[in-house]
N, C-alpha and C positions, 0 to 999 in steps of 0.2 A: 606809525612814525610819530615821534614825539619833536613837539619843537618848543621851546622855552626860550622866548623873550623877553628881557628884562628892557625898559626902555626908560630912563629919567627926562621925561617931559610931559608939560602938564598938559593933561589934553582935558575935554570936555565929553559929558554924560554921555553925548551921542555917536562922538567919535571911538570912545575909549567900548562901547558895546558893540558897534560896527568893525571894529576889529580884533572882540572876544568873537565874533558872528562871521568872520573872515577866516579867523583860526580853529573855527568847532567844527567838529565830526558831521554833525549835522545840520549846520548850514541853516537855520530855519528862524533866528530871533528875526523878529518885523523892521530892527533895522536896517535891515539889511535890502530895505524897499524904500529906503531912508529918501527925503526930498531931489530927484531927479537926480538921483545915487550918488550928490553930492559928498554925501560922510563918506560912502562905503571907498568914493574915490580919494577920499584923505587918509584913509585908513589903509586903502592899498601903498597909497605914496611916505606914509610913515614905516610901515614894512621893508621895503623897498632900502629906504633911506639905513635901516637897518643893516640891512642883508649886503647894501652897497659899504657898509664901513666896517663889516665883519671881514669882505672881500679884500678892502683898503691896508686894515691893521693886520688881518689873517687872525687873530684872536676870534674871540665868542665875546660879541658885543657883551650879555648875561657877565661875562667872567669879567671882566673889567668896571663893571660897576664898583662901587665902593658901598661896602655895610653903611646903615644908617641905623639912629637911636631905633627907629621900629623892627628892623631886624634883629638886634640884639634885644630888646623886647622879646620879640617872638621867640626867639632861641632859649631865654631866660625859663621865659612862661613854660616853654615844653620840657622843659629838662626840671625844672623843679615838680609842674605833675608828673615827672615819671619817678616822682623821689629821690632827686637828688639836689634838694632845695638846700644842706648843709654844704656839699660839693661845690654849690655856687654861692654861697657866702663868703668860703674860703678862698674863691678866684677873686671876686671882687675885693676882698680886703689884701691880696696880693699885688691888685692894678692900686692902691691907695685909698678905696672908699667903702662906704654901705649902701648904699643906692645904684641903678643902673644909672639913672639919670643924670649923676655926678661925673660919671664918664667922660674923659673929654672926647671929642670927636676923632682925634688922631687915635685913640686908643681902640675903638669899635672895630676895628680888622680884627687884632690881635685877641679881645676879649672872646670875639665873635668866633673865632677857632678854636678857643679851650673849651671855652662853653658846648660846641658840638663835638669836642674830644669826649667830656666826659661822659 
């Protein structure tokens, strides 16, 4: 069973492995023995908080995030090593620019879906 959470908040080194360590097959990082299980209990209660607002909207918390410049990034990057780095000069000079970076931020949904069309 696959679970995929997307979660926008900042958390910290410890926290954020305690609940890679929550969610893996094998159970076994050292955080997970974390200071009088303090992380591993914030970890479970950000999970939680999750699962309660998935419950709340009925949505997939994941699906309702919004694209951000690093995902369009990454989308960028994978689609031009797969040789289609002219495919995506021609999206971008259709959104108005030559740069991902010049994107504006309302734009990054829309970019972010032709980009994995192509």
């Amino acid at each position: 069973m696959d679970i995929n959470i997307k979660v926008t908040h900042t958390l910290d080194a410890d926290t954020l492995a305690a609940i890679k360590s929550i969610f893996s097959h094998e159970n076994t990082a050292p955080v997970a023995e974390a200071k009088n299980g303090k992380v591993k209990e914030q970890a479970k209660r950000v999970a939680e908080e999750v699962k309660q607002e998935e419950k709340t909207t009925g949505t997939d918390a994941a699906a309702t995030v919004k694209k951000t410049i690093v995902d369009v990034r990454a989308a960028v990057q994978k689609k031009s090593q797969a040789g289609k780095k002219e495919q995506v000069k021609s999206l971008l000079a259709e959104f108005g620019t030559d740069k991902v970076t010049n994107l504006a931020a309302d734009q990054y949904e829309d970019f972010y879906a032709k980009v994995e069309a192509l």
